[in-house]
Structure formats: structure tokens, C-alpha cells
C-alpha positions as CSV (number, residue, x, y, z in Angstrom):
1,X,12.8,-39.0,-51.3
2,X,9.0,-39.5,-52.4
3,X,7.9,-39.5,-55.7
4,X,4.1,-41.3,-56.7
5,X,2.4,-41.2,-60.2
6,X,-0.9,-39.7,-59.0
7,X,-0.5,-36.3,-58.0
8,X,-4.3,-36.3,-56.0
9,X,-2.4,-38.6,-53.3
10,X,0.9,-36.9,-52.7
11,X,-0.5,-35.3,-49.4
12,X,-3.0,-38.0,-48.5
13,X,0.4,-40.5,-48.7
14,X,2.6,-38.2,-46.6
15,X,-0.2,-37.4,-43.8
16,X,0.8,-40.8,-43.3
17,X,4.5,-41.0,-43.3
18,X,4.3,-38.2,-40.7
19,X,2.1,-40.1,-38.0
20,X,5.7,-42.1,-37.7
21,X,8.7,-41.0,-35.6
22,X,10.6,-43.2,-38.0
23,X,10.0,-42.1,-41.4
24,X,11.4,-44.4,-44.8
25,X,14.5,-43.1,-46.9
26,X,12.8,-43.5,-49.9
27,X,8.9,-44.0,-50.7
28,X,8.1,-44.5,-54.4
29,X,3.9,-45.1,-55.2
30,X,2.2,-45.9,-58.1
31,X,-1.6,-46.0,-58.7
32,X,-3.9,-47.0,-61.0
33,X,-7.4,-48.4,-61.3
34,X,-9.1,-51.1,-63.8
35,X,-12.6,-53.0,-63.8
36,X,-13.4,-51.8,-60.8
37,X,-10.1,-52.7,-59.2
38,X,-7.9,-50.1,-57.7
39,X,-4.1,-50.5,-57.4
40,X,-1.3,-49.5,-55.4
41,X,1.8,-50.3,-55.4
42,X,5.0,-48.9,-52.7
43,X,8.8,-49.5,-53.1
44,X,9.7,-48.8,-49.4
45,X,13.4,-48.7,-48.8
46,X,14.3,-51.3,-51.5
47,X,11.5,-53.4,-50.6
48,X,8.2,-53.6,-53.1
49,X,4.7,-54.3,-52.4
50,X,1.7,-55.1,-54.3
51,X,-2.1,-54.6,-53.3
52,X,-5.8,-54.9,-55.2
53,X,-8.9,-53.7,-53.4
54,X,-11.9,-53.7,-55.0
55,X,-14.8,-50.9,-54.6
56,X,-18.1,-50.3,-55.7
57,X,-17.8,-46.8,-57.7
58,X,-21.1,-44.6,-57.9
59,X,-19.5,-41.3,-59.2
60,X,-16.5,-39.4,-59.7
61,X,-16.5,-38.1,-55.4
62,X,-17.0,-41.9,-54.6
63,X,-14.0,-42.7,-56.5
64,X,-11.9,-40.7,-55.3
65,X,-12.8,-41.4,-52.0
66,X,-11.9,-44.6,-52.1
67,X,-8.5,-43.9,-54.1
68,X,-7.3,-42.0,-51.0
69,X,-9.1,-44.7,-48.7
70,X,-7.0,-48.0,-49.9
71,X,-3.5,-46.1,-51.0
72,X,-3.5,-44.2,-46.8
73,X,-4.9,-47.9,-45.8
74,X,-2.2,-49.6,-47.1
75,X,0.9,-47.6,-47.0
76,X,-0.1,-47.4,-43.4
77,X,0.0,-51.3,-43.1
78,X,3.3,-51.3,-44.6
79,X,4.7,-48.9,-42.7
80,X,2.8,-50.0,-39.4
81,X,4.6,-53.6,-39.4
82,X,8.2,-52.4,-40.7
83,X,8.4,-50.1,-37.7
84,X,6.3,-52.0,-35.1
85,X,3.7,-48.8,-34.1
86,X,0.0,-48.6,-34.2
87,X,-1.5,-45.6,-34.3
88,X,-4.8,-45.1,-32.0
89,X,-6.8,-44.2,-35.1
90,X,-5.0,-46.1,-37.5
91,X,-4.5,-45.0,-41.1
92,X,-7.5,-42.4,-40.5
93,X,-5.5,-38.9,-40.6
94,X,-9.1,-36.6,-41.4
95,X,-9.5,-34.1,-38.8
96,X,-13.0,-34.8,-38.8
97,X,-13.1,-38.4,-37.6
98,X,-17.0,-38.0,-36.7
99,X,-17.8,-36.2,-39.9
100,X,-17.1,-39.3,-41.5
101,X,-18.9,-41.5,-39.5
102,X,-21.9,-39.4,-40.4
103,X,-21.1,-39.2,-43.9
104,X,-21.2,-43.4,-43.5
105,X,-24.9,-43.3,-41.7
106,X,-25.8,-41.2,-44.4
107,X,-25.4,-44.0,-46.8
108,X,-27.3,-46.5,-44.5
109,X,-24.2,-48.1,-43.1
110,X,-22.5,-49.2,-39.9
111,X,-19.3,-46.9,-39.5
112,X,-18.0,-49.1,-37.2
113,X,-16.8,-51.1,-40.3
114,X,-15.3,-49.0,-41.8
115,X,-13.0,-47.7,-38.5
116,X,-12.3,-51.1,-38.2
117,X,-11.8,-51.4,-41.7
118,X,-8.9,-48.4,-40.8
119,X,-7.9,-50.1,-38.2
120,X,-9.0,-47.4,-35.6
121,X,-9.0,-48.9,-32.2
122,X,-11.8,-49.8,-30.7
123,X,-11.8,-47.2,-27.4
124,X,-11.4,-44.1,-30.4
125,X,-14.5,-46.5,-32.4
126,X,-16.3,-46.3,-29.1
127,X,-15.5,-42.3,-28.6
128,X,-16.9,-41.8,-32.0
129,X,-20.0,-43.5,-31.0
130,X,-20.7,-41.7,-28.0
131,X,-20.3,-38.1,-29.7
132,X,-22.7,-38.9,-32.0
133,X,-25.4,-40.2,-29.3
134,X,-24.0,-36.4,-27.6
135,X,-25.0,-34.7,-30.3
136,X,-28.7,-35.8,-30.6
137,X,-30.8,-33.0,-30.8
138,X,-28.0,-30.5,-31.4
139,X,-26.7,-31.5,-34.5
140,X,-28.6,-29.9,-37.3
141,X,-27.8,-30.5,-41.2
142,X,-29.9,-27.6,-42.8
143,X,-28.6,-25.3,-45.3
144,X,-29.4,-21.5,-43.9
145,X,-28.3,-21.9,-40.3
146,X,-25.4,-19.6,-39.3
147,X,-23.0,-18.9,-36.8
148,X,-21.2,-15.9,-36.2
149,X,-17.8,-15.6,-35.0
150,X,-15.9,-12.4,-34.2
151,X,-12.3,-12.8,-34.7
152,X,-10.0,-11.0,-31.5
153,X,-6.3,-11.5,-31.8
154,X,-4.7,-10.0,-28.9
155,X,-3.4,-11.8,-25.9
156,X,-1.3,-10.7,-23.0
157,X,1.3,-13.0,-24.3
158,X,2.1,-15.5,-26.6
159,X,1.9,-19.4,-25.7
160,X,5.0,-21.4,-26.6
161,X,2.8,-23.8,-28.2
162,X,0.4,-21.3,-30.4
163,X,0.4,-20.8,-34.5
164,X,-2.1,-18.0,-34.2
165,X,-1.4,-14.4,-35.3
166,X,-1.7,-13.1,-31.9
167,X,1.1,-10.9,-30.5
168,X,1.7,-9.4,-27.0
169,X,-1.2,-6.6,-26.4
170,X,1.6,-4.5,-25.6
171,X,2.9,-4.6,-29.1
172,X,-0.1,-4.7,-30.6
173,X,-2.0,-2.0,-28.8
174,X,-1.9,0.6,-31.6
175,X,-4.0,-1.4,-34.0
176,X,-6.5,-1.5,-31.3
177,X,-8.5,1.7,-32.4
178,X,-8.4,0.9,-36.4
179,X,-9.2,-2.7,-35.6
180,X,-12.3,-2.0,-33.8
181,X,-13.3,0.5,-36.4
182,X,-13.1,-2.3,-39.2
183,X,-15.1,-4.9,-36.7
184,X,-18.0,-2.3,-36.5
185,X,-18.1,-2.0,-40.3
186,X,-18.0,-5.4,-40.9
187,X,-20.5,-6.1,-38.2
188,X,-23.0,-3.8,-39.5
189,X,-22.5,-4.8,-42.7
190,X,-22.6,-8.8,-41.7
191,X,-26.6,-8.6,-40.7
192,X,-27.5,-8.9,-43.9
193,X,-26.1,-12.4,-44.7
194,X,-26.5,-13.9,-41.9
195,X,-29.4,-16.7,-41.9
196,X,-31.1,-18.8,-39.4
197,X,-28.8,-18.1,-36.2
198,X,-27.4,-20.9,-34.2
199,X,-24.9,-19.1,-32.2
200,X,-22.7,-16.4,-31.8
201,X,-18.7,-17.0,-30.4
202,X,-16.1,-13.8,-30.2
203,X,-13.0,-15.2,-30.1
204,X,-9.2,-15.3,-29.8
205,X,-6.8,-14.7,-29.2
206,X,-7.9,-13.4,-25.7
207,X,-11.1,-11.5,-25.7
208,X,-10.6,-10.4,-22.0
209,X,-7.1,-8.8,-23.2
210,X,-8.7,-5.5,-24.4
211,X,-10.5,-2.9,-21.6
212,X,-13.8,-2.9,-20.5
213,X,-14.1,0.1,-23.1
214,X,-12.4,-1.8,-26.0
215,X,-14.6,-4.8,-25.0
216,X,-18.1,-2.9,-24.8
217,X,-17.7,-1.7,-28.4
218,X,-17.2,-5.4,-29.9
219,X,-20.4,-6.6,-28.0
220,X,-22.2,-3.1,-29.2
221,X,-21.7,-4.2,-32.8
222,X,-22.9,-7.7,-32.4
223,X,-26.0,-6.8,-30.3
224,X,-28.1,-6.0,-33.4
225,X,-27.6,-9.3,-34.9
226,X,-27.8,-11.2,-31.5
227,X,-30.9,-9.2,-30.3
228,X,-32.9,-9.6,-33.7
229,X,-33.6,-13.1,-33.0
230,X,-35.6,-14.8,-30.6
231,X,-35.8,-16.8,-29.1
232,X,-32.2,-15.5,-27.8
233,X,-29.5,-18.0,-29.3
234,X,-26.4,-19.4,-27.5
235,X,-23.7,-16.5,-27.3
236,X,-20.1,-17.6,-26.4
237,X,-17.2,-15.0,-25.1
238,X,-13.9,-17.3,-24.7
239,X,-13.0,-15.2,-22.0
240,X,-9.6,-16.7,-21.8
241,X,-6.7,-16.3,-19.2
242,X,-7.6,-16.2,-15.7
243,X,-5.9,-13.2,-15.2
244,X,-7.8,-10.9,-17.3
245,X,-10.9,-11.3,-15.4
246,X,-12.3,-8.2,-14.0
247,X,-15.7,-8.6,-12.2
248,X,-16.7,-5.1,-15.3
249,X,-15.8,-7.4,-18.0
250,X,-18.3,-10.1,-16.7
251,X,-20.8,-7.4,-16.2
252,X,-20.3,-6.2,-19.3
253,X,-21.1,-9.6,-20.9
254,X,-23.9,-10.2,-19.2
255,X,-25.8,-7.2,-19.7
256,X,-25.2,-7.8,-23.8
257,X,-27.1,-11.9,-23.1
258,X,-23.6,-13.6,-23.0
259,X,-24.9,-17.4,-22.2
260,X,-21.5,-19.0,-22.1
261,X,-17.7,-18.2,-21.4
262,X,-14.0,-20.2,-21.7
263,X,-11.8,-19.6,-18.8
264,X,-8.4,-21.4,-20.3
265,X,-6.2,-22.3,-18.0
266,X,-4.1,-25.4,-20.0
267,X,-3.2,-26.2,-16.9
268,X,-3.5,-25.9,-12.6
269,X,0.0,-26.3,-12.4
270,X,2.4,-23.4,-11.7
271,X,5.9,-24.5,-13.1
272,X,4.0,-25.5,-16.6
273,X,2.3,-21.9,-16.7
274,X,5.6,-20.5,-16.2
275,X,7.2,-22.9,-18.5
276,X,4.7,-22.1,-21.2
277,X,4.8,-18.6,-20.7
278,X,1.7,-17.6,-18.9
279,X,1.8,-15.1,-16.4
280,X,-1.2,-16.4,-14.5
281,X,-1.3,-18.9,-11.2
282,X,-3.7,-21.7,-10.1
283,X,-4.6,-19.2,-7.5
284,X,-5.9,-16.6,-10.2
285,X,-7.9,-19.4,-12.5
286,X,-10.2,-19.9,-9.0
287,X,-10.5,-16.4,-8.9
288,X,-11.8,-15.9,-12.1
289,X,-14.4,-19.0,-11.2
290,X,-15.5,-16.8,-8.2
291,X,-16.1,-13.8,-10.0
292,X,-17.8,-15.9,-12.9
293,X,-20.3,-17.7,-10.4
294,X,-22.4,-14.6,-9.9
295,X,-23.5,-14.4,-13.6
296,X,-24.6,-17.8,-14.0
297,X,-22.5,-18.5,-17.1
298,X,-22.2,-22.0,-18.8
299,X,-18.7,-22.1,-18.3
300,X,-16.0,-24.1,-20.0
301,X,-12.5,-25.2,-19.4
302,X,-9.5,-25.4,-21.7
303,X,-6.9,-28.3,-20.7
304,X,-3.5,-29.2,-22.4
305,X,-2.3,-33.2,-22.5
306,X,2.1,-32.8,-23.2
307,X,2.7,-29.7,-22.2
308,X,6.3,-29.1,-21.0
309,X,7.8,-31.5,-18.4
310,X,4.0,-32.4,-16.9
311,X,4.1,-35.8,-16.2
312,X,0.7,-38.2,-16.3
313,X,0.5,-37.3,-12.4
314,X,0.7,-33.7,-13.2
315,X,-1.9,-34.0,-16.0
316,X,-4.3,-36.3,-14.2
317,X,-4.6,-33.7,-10.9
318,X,-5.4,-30.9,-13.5
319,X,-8.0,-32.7,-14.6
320,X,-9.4,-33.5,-11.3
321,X,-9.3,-30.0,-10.6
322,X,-11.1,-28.6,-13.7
323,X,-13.9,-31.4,-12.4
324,X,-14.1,-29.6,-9.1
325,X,-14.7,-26.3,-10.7
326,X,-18.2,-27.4,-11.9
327,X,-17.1,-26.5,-15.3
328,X,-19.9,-27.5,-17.7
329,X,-18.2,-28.3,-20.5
330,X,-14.2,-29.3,-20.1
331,X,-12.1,-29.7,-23.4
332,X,-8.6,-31.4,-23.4
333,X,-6.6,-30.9,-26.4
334,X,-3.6,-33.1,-27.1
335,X,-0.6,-30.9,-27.8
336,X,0.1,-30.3,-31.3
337,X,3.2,-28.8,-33.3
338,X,1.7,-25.8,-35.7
339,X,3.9,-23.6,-38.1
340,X,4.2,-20.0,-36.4
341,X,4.4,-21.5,-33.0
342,X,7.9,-21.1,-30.9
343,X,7.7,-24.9,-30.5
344,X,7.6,-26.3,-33.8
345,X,10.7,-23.9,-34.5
346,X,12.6,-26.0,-31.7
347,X,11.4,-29.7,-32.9
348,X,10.2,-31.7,-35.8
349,X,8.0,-34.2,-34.1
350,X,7.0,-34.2,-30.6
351,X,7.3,-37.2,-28.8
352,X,5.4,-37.6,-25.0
353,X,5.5,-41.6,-23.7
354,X,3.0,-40.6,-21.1
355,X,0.1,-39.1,-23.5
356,X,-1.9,-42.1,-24.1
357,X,-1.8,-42.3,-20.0
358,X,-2.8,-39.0,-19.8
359,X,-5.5,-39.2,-22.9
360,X,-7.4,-42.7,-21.2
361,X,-7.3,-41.2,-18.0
362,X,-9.2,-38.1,-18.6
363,X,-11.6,-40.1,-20.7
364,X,-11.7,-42.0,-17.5
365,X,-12.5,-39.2,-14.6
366,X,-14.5,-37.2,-16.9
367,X,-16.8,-40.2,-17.4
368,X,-17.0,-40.9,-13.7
369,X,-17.8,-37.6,-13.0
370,X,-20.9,-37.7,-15.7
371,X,-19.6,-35.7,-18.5
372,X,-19.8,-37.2,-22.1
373,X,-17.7,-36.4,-24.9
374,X,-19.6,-34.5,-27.8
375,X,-17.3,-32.9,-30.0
376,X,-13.7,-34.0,-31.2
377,X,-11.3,-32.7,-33.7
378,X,-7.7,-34.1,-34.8
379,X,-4.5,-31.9,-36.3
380,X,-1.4,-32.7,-37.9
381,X,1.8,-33.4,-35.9
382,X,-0.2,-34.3,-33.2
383,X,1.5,-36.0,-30.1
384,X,0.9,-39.4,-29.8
385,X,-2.0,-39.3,-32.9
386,X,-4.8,-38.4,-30.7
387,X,-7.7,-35.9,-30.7
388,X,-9.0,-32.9,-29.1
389,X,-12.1,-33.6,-27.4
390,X,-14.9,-31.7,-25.8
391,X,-16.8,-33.2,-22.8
392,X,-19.9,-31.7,-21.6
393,X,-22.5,-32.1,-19.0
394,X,-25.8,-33.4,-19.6
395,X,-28.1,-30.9,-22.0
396,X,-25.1,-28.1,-21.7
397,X,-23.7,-28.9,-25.1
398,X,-21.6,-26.0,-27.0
399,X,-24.1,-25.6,-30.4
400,X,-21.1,-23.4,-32.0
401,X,-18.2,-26.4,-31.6
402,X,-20.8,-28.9,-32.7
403,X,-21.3,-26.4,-36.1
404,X,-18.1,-26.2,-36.6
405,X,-16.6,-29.3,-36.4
406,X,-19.4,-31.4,-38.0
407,X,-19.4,-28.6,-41.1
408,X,-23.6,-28.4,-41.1
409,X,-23.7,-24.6,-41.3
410,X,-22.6,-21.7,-42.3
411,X,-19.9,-19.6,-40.4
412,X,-19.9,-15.7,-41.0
413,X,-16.6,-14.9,-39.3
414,X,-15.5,-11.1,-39.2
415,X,-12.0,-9.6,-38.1
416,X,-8.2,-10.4,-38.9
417,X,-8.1,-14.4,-40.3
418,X,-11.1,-14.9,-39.7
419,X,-12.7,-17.9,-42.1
420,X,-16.3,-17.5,-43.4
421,X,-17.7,-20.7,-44.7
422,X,-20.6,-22.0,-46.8
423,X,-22.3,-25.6,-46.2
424,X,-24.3,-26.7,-49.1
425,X,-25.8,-29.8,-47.6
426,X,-27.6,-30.8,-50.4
427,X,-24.7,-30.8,-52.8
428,X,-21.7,-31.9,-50.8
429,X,-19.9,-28.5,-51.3
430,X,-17.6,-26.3,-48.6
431,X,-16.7,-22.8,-49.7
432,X,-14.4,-20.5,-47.7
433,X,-13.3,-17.3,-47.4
434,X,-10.2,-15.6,-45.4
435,X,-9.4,-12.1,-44.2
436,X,-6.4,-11.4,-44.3
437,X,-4.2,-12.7,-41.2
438,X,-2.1,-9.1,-40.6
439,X,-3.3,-6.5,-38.6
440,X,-2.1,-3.9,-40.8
441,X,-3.1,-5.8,-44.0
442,X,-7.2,-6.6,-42.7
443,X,-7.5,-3.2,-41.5
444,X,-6.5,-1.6,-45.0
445,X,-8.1,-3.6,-46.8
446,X,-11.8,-3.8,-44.6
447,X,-14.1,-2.1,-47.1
448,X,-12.7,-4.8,-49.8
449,X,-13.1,-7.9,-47.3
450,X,-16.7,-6.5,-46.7
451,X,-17.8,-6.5,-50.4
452,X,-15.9,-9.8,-51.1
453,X,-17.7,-11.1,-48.2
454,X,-21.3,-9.8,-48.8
455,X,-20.5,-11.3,-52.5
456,X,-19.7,-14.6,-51.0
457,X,-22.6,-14.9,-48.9
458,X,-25.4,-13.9,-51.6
């Protein structure tokens, strides 16, 4: 049972229970906040503590900033000692770990401090460091800029480890021909609002799941926003599963100025692609390299840290392996549990010994083999507390991930739950807007989403 007198916290408090295989009986919290002091107060399991911190308050934001700050802070010290685990970013639970560190140089200060302050350890301190340094020259807080992302939720199958509305293809397929009617409409009717563009990304799902036909008309309705700007802007197709390559497809992307593409493997081993559910091979993601060379695509590659049964050995040579590809960018996300996903229906909280192994040794052979990390993201129910994180060559940098994670623009997103977003720079402020996340639902409801949308955007 958790009860607390301050209803602001109620998530912020239990975002930190749940980084904790063992979690307390009873949790009772109490708050409040005098001459500048703020207080918390815990009865955990029969046991009380007491704590004082002391913050200077500027405005109503900064207050309540630091209200979540020192309650997370110290419930996770409580709960840190009583059950003997540290957590590799502490009692920091944001998604955003850099956005805050940016937020902190912003105000003239060291974020190192404050991580520590956290009690972030000092690799992830270090990590954070060297994504910023990444970022230089990239990283652009200026209200106007846009990207554009093209939702396309159809795969050939569904992951044991996804939460996205994706489906089969082959139970899908009939929405196929309404759904691209709506993303022409909404694509036609998107060029108006969008601003200065950054970038474009169409993705998934699996984009490379529809026909060379289906495929042509979704580039066909982005070309007159792409092709109104120059100099020509990044454009991202996350391809996706090796085995929906077909050397058309690649033609078809780089006749419309596609600069980059994902080719998502998870993993170069074939008992986890089996035990995942993917109906590709190892065999089939070097295939889709070789038909990719030709058309000088930046190219990047999708790992998985704790997927099914992979040991740190298993991991480590997948890794390796994504190196020798030449990728330019490689991410490696840390397994996470996600409501909608088969595997969050079959546990509660997932448990790998081996993913910090796995974790410091990718950090390890993608620094040796000169990529940098330069974009990172964290989600609840991770395994092991970690992070996603993106490493990249030199000067090959995905503008759209850096966008999107850091927040510094807006995001004009079009199709089936798809999230538009507007960055007010100057005032602080994040607005958003969903479609709707059923096929049946978006496409009956388009002509509404596209007048919401132009409303939102004005």
C-alpha cells in the first residue's frame, strides 16, 4: 500500500519503487515545505524517516522541480540501503537524462553536481558528457525548426518484446489502401505548418513491409515538402528487417533523396531471431548490407541488450559484427517491458544478471572502433536501469534522434499514433498531439485529425 499527502509526487515516488526488484509492503509519504526548507518524510515497512533539504526557489517551475528532486533523492536512499542495490543512474528516473544536463548548463552550472548529487555513477556521468560534446554543431535550440515523421505501422510480424500498434501485414493488409489515402491527405495538408526543416524520418513499424507500389506512394506525398527546401535536409527510411529488402525498394528510396536508412536486426544470432519471433537469418541482414552498399546510404543498426536466453557472449559477438558492417551509426537499446507487448503479459519485472556486462562492453568495442555516443534515451521497467544509446561515426550524426530526444523542435508527425509536438524554447513549454492509435479509428476520423492538427500548429 502507498498513500502520500502531495498528490504532484505520487508517480515521481513510485518511478522509484519500481527501479527495485524488491519493492516495500507499505510506503506512507508526507511533504511539505517552510522558509525555504522542503520536507519529506517515509514510513517504510514500520520504519520512519525524517529529511530537510534546503533550495533556493526562483519561481513556481523551480519549486517544483526541486520538490520532485529531494522526495525521488531520498526515498531512493532509503530504499537503496534497506535492499543493498544501486542503480547505475541513481534516483534519476527522467527519460531524458541529457536534457537535464542541458537544462543545468543553461543556468550556468556544472551538471556533473547535480548527477552526483543523484548519485548517477560516474561511467553514465561520463556518457552524458560525451553526448553533449557529440552533439556540437547538431544540436539546435530555435523555435521554428521542424521535423517530419511519417508514421507506418505494419510489420511482417510482431516482436515478442514490442508495445507498438503494429500487427502482422497479413492481418492488416486491408487497411493498406484507406491508410495511404489518409497519409496523402494529411501530407498535402502538413506543408503548410511545417517550418524551418531539419529532417524527415518515415517510420514503423516496418516501412519495407508494404510493396514497392505501397512504398512509392508514401515517398510521393513527402516529396513536396522534402524537395521545397534546399539545401536538401537529412531524410531517414527505417527500412527495418532484413528480409524485406528488395534491391526496387532501395531504388525507390534513392531516386526520392533518401540520405539514411535502419536495417534492424536486434540481433546476428539465429536461435534469438527465432526466439523473438523474427523470421529473418544473419545470412539475410548481410544481404540487405549488400544490396544497401550500392546507394551510398548512411546506414544504421538496431541492437537489443537481454533479449531471450543471449548470454554476454552472445551479445558481445553481435556487437562485433554490427562494427564489421561499417554501420555509421549503431544503436543498442536495453530491453524494456512495455504494456501491449507479449512480454510484459508473461512478467512483472525483468531481471538479466549479465546486462551491465553486456551494457560496458558495447560502450567498450564501440569506442575502440571510433564511434561516440550522441544520443541516449531511458524507459520505464527497463532491465537493469540502463539506457538506450545511439553511437555514431565521426560527422554522421542522426539530426532527427538528436531532435527528438533533446525536445529543441518541433515534430509534425502524420499517420496512426503518430505524436506532433510543439517546442517553445523561449517559454519552457511542450504541447502534443495524438492521432488516434487504431487503424480503423485514424482512418475515419483523418479529415478531423487534419483540422485539429493545422489548428495546433498555427
Amino acid at each position: 500500500m502507498f498513500t502520500t499527502d502531495c498528490k504532484f509526487l505520487e508517480n515521481e515516488l513510485l518511478d522509484v519503487v519500481r527501479l527495485f526488484k524488491t519493492r516495500p509492503q507499505d510506503l506512507v509519504h508526507s511533504f511539505r515545505f517552510e522558509d525555504g526548507r522542503f520536507y519529506n518524510a517515509f514510513e517504510v515497512d514500520g520504519a520512519s524517516y525524517r529529511f530537510e533539504d534546503e533550495g533556493e526557489v526562483f519561481d513556481e517551475l523551480e519549486f517544483k522541480r526541486l520538490e520532485r528532486r529531494f522526495a525521488k533523492l531520498r526515498l531512493y536512499e532509503i530504499l537503496s540501503k534497506t535492499y543493498g542495490e544501486k542503480m547505475p543512474w541513481g534516483a534519476l528516473t527522467g527519460i531524458r537524462p541529457t536534457k537535464l544536463a542541458y537544462m543545468e548548463k543553461e543556468r550556468g552550472k556544472d551538471f556533473k553536481n547535480l548527477f552526483r548529487a543523484m548519485q548517477v555513477c560516474d561511467e553514465n556521468i561520463k556518457l552524458v558528457g560525451d553526448i553533449l560534446k557529440a552533439q556540437e554543431g547538431v544540436y539546435e535550440k530555435k523555435d521554428g525548426n521542424t521535423d517530419l515523421f511519417v508514421s507506418i505501422p505494419f510489420c511482417p510480424t510482431k516482436c515478442a518484446y514490442c508495445s507498438f500498434i503494429t500487427a502482422p501485414i497479413d492481418k492488416t493488409r486491408h487497411f493498406l489502401p484507406s491508410y495511404l489515402d489518409c497519409l496523402d491527405k494529411e501530407l498535402s495538408a502538413a506543408k503548410e505548418s511545417v517550418g524551418n526543416l531539419r529532417s524527415v524520418y518515415v517510420g514503423g513499424g516496418t516501412p519495407f513491409a508494404l510493396s514497392e507500389e505501397e512504398l512509392a506512394r508514401v515517398l510521393k506525398g513527402i516529396a513536396p515538402i522534402y524537395e521545397s527546401y534546399t539545401p536538401k535536409r537529412e531524410y531517414t527510411v527505417e527500412a527495418g528487417r532484413p528480409d524485406t529488402f528488395t534491391e526496387g525498394k532501395l531504388a525507390l528510396l534513392k531516386g526520392y533523396g533518401v540520405t539514411r536508412i535502419c536495417i534492424n536486426p536486434q540481433s546476428f544470432s539465429d536461435d534469438t531471431l527465432r526466439a523473438i519471433g523474427r523470421k529473418h537469418t544473419e545470412a539475410d541482414i548481410y544481404r540487405a548490407f549488400e544490396m544497401s552498399e550500392k546507394y551510398g546510404f548512411s546506414v544504421n543498426v538496431d541492437l537489443i541488450a537481454g533479449l531471450t536466453d543471449e548470454t554476454p557472449d552472445t551479445f558481445i559477438k553481435s556487437v562485433e559484427k554490427a562494427v564489421a558492417t561499417g554501420a555509421d551509426n549503431i544503436t543498442v537499446h536495453c530491453l524494456s517491458l512495455k504494456s501491449g507487448a507479449k512480454l510484459k503479459e508473461e512478467t512483472e519485472y525483468l531481471e538479466n544478471d549479465f546486462i551491465s556486462t553486456m551494457v560496458a562492453s558495447s560502450r567498450e568495442i564501440l569506442s575502440k572502433n571510433g564511434y561516440v555516443p550522441y544520443y541516449m534515451y531511458r524507459q520505464k521497467y527497463q532491465v537493469g536501469n540502463n539506457e538506450n544509446v545511439g553511437w555514431t561515426k565521426p560527422h554522421k550524426a542522426c539530426v532527427y534522434n538528436i531532435d527528438i530526444m533533446e525536445e529543441t523542435a518541433d515534430n509534425l508527425a502524420v499517420g496512426a499514433n503518430a505524436v506532433s509536438k510543439r517546442v517553445f524554447n523561449d517559454r519552457g513549454l511542450i504541447t502534443r498531439h495524438a492521432s488516434q492509435k487504431d487503424l480503423r479509428t485514424y482512418i475515419d476520423n483523418v479529415d478531423v485529425i487534419i483540422e485539429k492538427r493545422r489548428e495546433f500548429f498555427r
